[in-house]
C-alpha positions as CSV (number, residue, x, y, z in Angstrom):
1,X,34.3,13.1,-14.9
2,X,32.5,16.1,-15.7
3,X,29.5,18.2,-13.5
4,X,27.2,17.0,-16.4
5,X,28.2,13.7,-15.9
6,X,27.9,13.3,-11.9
7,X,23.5,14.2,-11.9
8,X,21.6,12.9,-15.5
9,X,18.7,14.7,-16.2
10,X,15.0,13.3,-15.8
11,X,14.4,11.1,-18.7
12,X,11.3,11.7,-21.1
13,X,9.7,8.1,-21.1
14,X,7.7,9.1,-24.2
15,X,6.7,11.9,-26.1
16,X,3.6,12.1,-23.7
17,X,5.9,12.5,-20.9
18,X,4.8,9.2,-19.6
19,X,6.2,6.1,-18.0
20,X,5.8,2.3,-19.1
21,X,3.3,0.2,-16.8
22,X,5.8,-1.4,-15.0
23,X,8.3,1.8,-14.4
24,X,4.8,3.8,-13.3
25,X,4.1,1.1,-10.8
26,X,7.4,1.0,-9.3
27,X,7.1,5.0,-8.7
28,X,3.8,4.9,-7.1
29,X,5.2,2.3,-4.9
30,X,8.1,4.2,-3.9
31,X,5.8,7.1,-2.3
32,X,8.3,10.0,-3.6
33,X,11.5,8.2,-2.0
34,X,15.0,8.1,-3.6
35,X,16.5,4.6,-4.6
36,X,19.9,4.7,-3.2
37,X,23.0,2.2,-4.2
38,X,25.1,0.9,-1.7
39,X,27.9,-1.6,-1.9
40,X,31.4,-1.7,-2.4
41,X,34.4,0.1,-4.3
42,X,33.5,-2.1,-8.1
43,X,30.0,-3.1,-7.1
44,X,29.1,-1.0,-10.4
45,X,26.4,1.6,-8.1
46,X,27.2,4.2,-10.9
47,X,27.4,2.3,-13.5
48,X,23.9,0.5,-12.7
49,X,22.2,3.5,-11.4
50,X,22.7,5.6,-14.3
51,X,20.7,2.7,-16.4
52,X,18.1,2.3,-13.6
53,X,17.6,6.2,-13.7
54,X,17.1,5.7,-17.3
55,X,14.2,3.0,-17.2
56,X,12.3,4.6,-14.2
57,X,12.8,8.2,-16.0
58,X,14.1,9.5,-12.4
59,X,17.6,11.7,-11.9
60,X,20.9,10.0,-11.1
61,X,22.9,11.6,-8.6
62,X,26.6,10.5,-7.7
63,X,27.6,11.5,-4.3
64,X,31.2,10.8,-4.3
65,X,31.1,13.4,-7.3
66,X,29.0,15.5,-5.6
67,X,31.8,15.4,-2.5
68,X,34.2,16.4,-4.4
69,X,32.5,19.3,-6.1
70,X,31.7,20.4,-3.1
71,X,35.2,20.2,-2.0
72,X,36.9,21.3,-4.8
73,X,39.3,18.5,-4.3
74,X,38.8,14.4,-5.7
75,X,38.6,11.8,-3.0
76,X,42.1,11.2,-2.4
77,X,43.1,14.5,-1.9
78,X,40.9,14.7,0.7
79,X,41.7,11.7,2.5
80,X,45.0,13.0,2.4
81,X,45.1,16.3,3.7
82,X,41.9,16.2,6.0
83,X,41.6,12.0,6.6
84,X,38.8,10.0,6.8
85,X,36.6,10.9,10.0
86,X,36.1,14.8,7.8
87,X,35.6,12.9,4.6
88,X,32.2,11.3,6.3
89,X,31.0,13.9,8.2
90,X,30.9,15.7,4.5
91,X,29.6,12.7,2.5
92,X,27.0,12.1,5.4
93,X,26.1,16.0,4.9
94,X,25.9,15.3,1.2
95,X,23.8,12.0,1.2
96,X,21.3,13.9,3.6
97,X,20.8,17.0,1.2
98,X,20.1,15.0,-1.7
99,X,18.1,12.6,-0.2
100,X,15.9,16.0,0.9
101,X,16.1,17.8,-2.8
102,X,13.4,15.1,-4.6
103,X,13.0,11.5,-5.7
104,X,16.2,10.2,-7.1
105,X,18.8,7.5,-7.8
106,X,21.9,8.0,-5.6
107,X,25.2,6.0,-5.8
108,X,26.9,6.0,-2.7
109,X,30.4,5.7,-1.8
110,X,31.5,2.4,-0.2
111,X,31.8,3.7,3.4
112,X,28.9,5.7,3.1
113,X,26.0,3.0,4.7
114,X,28.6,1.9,6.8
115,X,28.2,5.4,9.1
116,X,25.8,4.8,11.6
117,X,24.3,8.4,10.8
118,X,23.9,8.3,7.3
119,X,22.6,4.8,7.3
120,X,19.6,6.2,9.5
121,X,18.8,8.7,7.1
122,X,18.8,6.6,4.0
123,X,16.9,3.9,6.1
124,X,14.6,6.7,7.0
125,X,14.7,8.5,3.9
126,X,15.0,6.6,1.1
127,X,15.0,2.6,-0.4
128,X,18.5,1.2,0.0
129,X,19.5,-1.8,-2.9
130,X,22.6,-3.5,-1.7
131,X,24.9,-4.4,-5.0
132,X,26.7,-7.5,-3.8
133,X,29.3,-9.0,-5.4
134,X,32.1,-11.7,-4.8
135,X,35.8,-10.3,-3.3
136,X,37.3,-12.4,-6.4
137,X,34.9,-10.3,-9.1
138,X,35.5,-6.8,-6.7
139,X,39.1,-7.2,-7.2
140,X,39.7,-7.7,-10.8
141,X,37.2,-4.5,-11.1
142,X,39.7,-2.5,-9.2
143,X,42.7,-3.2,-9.5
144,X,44.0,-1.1,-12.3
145,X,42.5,1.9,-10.9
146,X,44.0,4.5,-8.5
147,X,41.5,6.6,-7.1
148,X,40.9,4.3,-3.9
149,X,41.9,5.5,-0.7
150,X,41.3,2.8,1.0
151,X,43.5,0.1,-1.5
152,X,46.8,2.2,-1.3
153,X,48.3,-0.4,0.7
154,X,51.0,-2.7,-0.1
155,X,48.5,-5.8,-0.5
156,X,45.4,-4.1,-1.8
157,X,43.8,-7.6,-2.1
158,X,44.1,-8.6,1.7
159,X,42.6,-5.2,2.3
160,X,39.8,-6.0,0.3
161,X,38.8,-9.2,1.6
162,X,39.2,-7.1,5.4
163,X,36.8,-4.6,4.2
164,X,34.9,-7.1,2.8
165,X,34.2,-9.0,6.2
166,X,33.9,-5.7,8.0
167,X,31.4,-3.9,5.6
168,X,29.2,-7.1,4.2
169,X,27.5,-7.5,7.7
170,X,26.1,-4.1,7.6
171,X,25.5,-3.7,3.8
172,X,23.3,-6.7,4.9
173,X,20.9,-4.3,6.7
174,X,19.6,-2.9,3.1
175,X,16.0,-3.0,2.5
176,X,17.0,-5.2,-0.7
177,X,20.4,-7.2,-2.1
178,X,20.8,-7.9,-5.8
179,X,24.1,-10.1,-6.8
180,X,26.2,-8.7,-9.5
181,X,27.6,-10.5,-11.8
182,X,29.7,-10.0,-14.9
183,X,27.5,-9.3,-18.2
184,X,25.6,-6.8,-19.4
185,X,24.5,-3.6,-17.2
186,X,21.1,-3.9,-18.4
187,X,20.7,-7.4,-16.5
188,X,21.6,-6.2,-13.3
189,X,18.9,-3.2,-13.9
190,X,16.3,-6.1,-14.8
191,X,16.9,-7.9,-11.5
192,X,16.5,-4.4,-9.4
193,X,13.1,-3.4,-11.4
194,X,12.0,-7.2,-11.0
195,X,13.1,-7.3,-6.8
196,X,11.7,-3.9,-6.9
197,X,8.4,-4.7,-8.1
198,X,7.3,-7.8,-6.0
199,X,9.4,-6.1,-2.5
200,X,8.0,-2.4,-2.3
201,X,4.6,-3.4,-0.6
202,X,6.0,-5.7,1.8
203,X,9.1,-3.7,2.6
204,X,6.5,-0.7,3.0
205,X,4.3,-2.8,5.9
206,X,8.1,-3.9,7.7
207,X,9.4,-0.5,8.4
208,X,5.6,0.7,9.8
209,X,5.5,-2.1,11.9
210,X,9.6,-1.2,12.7
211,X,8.9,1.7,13.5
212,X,5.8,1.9,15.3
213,X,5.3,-0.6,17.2
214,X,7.0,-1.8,20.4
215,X,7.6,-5.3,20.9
216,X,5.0,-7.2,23.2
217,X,5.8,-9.8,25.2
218,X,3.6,-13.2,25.2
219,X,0.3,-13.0,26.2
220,X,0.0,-9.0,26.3
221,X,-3.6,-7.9,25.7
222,X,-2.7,-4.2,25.4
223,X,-4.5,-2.9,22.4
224,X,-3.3,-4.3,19.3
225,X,-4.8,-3.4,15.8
226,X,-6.2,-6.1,13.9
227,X,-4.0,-7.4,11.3
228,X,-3.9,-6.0,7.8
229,X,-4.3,-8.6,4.9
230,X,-1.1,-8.9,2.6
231,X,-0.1,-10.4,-0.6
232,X,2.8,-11.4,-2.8
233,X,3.3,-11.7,-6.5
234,X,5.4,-14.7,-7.7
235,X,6.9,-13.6,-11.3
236,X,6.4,-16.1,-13.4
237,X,5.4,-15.1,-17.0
238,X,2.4,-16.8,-18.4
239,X,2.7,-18.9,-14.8
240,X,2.8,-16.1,-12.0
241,X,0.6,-16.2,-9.6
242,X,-0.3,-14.5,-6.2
243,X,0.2,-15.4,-2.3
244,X,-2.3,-13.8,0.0
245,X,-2.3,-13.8,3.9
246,X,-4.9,-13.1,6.1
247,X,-7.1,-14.8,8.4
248,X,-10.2,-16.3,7.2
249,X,-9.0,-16.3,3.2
250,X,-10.9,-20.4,3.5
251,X,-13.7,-18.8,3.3
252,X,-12.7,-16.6,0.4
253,X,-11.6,-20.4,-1.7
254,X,-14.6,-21.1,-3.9
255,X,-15.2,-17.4,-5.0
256,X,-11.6,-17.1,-6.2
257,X,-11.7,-20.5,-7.9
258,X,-14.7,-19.7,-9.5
259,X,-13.2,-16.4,-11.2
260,X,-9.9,-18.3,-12.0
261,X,-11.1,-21.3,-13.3
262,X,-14.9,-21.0,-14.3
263,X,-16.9,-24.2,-14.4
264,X,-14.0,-26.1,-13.6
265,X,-14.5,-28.9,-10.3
266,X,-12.3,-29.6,-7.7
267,X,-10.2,-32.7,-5.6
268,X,-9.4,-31.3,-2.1
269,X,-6.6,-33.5,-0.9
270,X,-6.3,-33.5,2.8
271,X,-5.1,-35.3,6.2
272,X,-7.3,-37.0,8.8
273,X,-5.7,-34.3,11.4
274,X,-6.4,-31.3,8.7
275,X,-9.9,-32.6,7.5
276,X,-11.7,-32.4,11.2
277,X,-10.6,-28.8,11.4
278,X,-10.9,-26.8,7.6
279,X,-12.3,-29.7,5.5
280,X,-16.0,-28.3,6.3
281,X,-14.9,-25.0,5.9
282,X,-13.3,-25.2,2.2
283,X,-16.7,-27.3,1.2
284,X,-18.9,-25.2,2.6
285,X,-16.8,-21.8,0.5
286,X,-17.0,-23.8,-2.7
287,X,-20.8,-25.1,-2.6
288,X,-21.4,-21.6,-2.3
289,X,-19.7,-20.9,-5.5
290,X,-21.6,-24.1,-7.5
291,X,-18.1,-25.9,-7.8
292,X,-18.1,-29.5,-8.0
293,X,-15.6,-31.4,-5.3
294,X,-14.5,-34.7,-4.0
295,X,-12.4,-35.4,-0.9
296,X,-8.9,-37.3,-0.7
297,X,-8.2,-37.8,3.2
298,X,-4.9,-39.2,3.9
299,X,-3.0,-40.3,6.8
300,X,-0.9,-37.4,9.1
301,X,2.8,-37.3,8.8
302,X,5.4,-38.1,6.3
303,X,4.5,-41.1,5.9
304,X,1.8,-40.6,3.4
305,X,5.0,-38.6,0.9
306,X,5.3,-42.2,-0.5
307,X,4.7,-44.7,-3.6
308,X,1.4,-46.1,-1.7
309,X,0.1,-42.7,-0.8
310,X,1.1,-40.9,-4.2
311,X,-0.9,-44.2,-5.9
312,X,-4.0,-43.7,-3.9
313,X,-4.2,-39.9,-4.6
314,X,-3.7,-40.2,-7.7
315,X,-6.2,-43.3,-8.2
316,X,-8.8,-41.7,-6.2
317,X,-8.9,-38.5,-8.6
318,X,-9.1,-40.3,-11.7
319,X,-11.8,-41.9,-10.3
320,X,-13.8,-39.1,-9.7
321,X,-13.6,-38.1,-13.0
322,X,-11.5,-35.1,-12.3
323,X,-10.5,-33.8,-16.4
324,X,-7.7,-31.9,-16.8
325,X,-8.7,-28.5,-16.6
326,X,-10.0,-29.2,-13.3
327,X,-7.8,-28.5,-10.1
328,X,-6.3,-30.0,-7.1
329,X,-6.4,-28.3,-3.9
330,X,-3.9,-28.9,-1.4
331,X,-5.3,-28.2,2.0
332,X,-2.9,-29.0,5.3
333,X,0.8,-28.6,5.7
334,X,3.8,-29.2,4.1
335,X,3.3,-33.0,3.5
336,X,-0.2,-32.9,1.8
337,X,0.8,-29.8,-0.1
338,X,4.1,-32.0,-2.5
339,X,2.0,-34.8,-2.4
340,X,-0.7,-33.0,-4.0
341,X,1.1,-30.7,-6.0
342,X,3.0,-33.8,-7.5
343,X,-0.1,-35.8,-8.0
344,X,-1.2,-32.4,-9.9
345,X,1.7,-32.4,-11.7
346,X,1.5,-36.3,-13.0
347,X,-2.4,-36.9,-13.3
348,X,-3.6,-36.1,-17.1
349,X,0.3,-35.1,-17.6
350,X,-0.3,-31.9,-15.5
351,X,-3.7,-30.6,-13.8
352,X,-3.8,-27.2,-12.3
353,X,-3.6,-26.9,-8.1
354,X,-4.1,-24.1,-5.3
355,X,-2.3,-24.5,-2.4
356,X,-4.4,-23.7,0.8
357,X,-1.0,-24.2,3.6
358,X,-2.2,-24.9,7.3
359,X,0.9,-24.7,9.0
360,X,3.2,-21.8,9.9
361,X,5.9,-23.8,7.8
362,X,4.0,-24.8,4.8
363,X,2.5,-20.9,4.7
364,X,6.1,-19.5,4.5
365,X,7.8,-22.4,2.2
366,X,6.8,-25.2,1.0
367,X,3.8,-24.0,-0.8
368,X,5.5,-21.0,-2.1
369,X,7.7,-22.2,-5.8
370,X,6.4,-25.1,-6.9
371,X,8.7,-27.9,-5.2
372,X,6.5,-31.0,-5.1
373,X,7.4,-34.8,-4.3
374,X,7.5,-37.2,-2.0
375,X,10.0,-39.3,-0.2
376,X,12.3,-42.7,-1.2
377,X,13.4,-45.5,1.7
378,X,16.6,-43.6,0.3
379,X,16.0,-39.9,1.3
380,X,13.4,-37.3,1.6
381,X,12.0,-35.4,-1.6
382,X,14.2,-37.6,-4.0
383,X,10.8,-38.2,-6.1
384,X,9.0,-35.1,-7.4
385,X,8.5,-32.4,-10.0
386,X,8.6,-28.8,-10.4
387,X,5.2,-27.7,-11.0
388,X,3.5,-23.9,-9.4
389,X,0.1,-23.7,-8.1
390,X,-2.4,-21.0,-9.4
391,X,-3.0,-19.5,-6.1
392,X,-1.7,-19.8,-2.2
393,X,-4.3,-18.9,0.3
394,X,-2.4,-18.4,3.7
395,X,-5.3,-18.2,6.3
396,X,-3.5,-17.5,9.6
397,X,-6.7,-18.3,11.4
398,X,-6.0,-22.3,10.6
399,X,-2.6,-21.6,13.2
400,X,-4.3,-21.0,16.1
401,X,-5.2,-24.7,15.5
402,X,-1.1,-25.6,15.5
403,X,0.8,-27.3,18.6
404,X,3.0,-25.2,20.2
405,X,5.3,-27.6,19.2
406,X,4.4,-27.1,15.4
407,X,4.4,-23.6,15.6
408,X,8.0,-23.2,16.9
409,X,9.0,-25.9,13.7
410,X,7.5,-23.3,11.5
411,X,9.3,-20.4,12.8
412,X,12.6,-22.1,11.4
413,X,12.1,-21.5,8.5
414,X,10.8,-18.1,9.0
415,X,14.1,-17.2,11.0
416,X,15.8,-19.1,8.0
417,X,15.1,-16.3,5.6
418,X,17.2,-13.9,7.9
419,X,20.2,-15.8,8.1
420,X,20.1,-16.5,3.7
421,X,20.4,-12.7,2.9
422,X,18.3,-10.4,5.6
423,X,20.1,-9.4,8.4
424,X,17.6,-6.5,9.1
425,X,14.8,-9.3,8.8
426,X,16.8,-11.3,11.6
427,X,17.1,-8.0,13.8
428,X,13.6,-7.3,13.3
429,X,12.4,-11.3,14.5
430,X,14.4,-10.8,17.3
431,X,12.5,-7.3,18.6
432,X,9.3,-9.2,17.1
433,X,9.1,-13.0,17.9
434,X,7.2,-12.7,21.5
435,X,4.1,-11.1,19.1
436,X,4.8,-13.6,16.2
437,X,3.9,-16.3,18.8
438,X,1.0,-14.5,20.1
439,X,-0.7,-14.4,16.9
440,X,-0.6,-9.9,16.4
441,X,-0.4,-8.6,13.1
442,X,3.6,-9.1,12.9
443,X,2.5,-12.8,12.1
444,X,1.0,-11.7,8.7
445,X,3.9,-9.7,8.3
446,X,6.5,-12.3,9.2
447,X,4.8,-14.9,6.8
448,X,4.7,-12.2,3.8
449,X,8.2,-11.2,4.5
450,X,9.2,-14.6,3.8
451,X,7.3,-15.6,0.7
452,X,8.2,-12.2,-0.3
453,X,11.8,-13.3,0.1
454,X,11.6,-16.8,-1.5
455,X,9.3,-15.4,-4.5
456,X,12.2,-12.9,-5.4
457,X,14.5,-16.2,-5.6
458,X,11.9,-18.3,-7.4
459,X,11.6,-15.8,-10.0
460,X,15.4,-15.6,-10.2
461,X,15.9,-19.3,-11.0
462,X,12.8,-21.2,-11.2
463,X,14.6,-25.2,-11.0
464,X,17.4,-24.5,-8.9
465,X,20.0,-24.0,-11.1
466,X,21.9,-21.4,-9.2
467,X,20.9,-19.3,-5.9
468,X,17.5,-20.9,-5.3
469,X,20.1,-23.7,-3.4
470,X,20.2,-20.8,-0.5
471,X,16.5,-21.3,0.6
472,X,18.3,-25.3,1.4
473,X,20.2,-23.4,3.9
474,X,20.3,-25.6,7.6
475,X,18.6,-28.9,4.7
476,X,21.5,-31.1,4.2
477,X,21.7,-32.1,7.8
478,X,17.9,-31.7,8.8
479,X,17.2,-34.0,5.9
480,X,19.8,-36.0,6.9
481,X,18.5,-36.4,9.9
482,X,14.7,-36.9,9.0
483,X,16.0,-40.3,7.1
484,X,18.1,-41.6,10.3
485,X,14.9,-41.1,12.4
486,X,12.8,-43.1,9.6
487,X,10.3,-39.9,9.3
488,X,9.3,-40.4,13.2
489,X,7.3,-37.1,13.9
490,X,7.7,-38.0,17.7
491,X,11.2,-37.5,17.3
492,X,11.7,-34.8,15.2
493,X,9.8,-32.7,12.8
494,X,10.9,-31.0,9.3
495,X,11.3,-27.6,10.9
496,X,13.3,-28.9,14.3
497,X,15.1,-30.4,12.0
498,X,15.7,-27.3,9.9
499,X,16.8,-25.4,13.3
500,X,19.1,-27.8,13.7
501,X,20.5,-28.2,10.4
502,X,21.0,-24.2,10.3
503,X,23.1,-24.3,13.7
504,X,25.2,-27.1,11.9
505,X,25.6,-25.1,9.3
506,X,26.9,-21.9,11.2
507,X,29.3,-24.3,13.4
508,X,30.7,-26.0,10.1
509,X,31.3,-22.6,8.3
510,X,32.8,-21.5,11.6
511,X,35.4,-24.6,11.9
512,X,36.1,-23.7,7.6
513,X,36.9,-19.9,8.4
514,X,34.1,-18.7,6.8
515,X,31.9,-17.2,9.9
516,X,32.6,-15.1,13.4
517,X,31.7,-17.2,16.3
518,X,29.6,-14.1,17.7
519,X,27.2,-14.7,15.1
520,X,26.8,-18.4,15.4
521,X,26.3,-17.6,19.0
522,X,23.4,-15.2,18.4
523,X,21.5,-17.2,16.1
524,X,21.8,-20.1,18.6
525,X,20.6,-17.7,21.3
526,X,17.5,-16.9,19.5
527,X,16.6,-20.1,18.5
528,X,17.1,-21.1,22.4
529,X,14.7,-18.4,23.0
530,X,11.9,-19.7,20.7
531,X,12.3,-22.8,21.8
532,X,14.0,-25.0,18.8
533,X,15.9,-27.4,19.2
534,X,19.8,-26.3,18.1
535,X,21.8,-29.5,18.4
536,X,21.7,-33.0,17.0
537,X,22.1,-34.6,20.6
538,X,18.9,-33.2,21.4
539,X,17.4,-35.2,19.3
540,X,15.4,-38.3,21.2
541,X,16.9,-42.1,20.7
542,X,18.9,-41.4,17.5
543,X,22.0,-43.5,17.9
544,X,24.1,-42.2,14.5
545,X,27.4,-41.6,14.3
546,X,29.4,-38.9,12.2
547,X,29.7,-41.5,9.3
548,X,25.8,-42.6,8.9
549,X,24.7,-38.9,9.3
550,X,27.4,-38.1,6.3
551,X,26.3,-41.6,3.9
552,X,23.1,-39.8,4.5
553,X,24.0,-36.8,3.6
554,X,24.9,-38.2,0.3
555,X,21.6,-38.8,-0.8
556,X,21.0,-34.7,-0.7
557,X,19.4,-33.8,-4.1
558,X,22.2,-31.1,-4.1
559,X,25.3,-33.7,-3.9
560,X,26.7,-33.4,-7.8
561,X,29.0,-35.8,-9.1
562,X,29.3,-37.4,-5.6
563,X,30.6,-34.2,-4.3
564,X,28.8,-32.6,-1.2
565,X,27.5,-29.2,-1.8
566,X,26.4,-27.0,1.4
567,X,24.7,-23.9,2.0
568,X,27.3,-22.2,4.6
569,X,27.2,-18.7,6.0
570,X,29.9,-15.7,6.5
571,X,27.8,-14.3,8.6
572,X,24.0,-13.2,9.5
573,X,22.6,-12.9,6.1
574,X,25.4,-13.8,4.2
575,X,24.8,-17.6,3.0
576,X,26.6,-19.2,-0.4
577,X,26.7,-22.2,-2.0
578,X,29.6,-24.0,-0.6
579,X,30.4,-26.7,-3.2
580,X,32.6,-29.7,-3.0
581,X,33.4,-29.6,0.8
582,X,35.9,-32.2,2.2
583,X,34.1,-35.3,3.5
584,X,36.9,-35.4,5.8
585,X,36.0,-31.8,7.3
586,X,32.7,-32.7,7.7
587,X,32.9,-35.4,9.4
588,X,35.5,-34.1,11.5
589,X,32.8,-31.8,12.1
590,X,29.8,-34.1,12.9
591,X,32.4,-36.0,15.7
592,X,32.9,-32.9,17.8
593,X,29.4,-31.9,17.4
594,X,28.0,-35.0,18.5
595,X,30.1,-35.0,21.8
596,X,28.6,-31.9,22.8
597,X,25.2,-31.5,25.4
């Protein structure tokens, strides 16, 4: 490698000297900070950043190179006549001088983030992009090459995978993670620019908050600043659409609808519970706006995800004379939201619908990617569609309305989005939950953070054909468990089962090798903290042993070729897609589990 090779120079978009749209909006968003690569030895950093410097018209800078200019000596030789401890103290001098000399791309070294020091001042600094990629893919990058210090061992692969456990956990703490794969470079630089485009705003909210505000315990009065309104783009070509959060958006509904879909009318399809708290509300916002409406009210609680329900919603909007180009609104939680969107997606062969979530739960999931359905006497969600709204309104005012009990359900999946591929999220619900509970502006936050991260994955894969199966993380067994308690809310709700289902998940990949039992001890402390429920045995009057739980397990929409698949964890933010897991290990599994208190 040459000097000219180790910094490219600023690219000249056009002749103008000027940046496409969506390159110009990822600069503005960036405020003047450096993107900076981090991952391990055959991630690609360079060979990525070089490409991403080139489509946002920014410098690439590689440190390693610039170490060993500075040095006059290659990597090697340095770790051989000085060691390791001087080799970071120099790259950590290095990262922090070109993080100060002007917006750039930096590829790090791979033990660059993992010094506490240098990690603070490229948290601080500058946007961190994790390049993940599988041991198995890692190794057949390297292994023909000789400049790694660090895999001049006698069994370079064992060191590898060591590394590997060590180094993932912390990587984990990068504002954003972005899988590589084999192909093309230029894919991997589309799935930055795209988790770059719909993360900068959000990210830019988190580390204020991070870094301004202490955490407050429940009830505290002290002076908090009213929240800040958010939203989230879902990337969807010709079917994207946005996610905003605030409190009192309801009132906001028949203006928007208006400018989205002039002249068209409206079914609002509700619950009894829903109806005598926000119905009034969402009529009164669209009178205002001349929109024609009609009212579906149906019964609280799973039961309505049926055949019976599904035929009276439907039935009762043709009836109305709702066309087409009309809409569906789904007002309540997670239930009336797939039972609306999938009467949206069947009435007419396909009617538009905005999703207006009431529940902590429904805001942060289920009515963020299009999932819709309802339930068979065989499992839950077995009937449905794929089919996104036009809009998600998230009022966070209609939660102050929520159960305790409801709340803490909702938080699951919240936490849930930590534990899939966040571990700084997870760190910053722990310093945060006491104020998430007592409704301060980390609620808005919190709720954008995670339709921020299931939006990224949405827009990835759309039908969950590949890593959209994460966001299922802790849903084989809650589901599971949901059928064996026939849908009995007074037993157990979606997200208790959720919490449950994710500390099953942890112990399983625990008793398989895959996780430390430090971090499936710290999730279970945190849930304890909230409140959830962590443990099947908790739940009230069900009398299942390890085989029914597993036969319904087998009704999971992600079994294939009657193989179980699972979501399983290496650690705190570092889920997979476990497939084909022994029955025999799960079940062995479920039997010690359901002997413990």
């Amino acid at each position: 490698m040459t000097d000219a090779d180790s910094v490219l120079p600023l690219k000249a978009p056009d002749q103008d000297g000027h940046r496409d749209p969506r390159a110009k909006a990822i600069i503005d968003q960036l405020n003047g900070r450096s993107l900076v690569l981090v991952g391990m030895m055959g991630a690609g950093k360079t060979s990525v950043g070089r490409r991403l410097a080139v489509a946002l018209g920014l410098q690439f800078v590689d440190a390693d190179h610039e170490i060993e200019s500075a040095a006059g000596m290659t990597i090697p030789e340095i770790f051989a006549r000085h060691g390791e401890p001087y080799f970071r103290d120099g790259e950590r001098r290095v990262v922090t001088r070109l993080l100060s000399e002007g917006q750039r791309v930096v590829a790090t070294g791979g033990g660059a983030f993992i010094q506490q020091a240098t990690r603070d001042d490229i948290i601080k600094n500058g946007v961190s992009i994790w390049i993940k990629a599988d041991v198995d893919v890692l190794i057949r990058r390297v292994r023909k090459r000789v400049n790694r210090p660090l895999l001049q061992t006698s069994d370079p692969e064992t060191t590898m995978r060591r590394l590997i456990d060590e180094r993932y956990p912390i990587y984990a703490q990068a504002d954003f993670s972005v899988v590589s794969r084999d192909g093309p470079h230029e894919n991997m630089v589309d799935k930055i620019l795209g988790t770059l485009e719909s993360g900068l705003a959000p990210l830019a909210r988190l580390k204020i908050h991070h870094m301004t505000r202490p955490a407050t315990s429940i009830g505290s009065e002290t002076s908090m600043p009213a929240a800040q309104p958010a939203n989230v783009h879902v990337t969807l070509g010709a079917r994207s659409y946005e996610i905003f959060i605030g409190n009192g958006l309801i009132e906001t509904a028949g203006q928007r609808i208006a400018k989205l879909f002039p002249g068209s009318s409206c079914a609002i399809v509700t619950d009894r519970n829903v109806a005598g708290q926000h119905l009034d509300a969402v009529r009164a916002s669209l009178d205002a706006a001349f929109i024609r409406h009609s009212t579906v009210i149906v019964a609280p609680g799973e039961g309505s995800k049926s055949f019976a329900g599904f035929t009276t919603v439907c039935e009762t909007i043709i009836a109305a004379r709702m066309e087409r180009g009309d809409l569906i609104i789904a007002l309540g939680g997670g239930v009336v939201g797939d039972l609306a969107g999938f009467a949206a997606a069947s009435i007419r062969r396909g009617m538009n619908f905005i999703q207006i979530p009431t529940t902590l739960l429904a805001q942060v999931d289920s009515s963020v990617g299009g999932k819709t359905g309802i339930n068979s006497d065989h499992g839950k969600n077995l009937i449905g569609a794929f089919h996104q709204p036009a809009l998600v309104l998230a009022d966070t005012a209609t939660l102050k309305t929520l159960s305790p009990r409801h709340f803490k359900a909702g938080y699951a999946e919240v936490a849930k989005y930590g534990l899939i591929d966040n571990l700084a999220f997870f760190k910053w619900l722990e310093d945060n939950w006491q104020v998430i509970f007592n409704h301060g502006p980390e609620l808005i936050e919190a709720i954008a953070q995670s339709c921020q991260s299931k939006a990224n994955v949405v827009a990835r894969d759309e039908t969950e054909q590949g890593d959209r199966a994460l966001l299922n993380l802790g849903h084989t067994f809650g589901h599971a468990l949901e059928t064996l308690t026939h849908y009995d809310s007074a037993r157990l709700i979606h997200g208790e089962g959720v919490a449950i289902g994710m500390m099953c998940a942890l112990r399983l990949s625990h008793q398989l090798g895959h996780c430390g039992l430090e971090d499936v001890a710290r999730v279970e402390q945190h849930l304890k903290a909230v409140g959830l429920p962590t443990r099947i045995n908790q739940i009230h009057g069900l009398n299942a042993g390890a085989d029914a739980i597993l036969e319904a397990m087998y009704q999971d929409k992600k079994v294939q070729r009657g193989a179980l698949t699972f979501i399983l964890l290496r650690g705190i933010g570092q889920s997979f897609v476990a497939k084909n897991v022994p029955a025999e290990a799960v079940r062995s599994y479920l039997e010690r589990e359901l002997t413990e208190i």
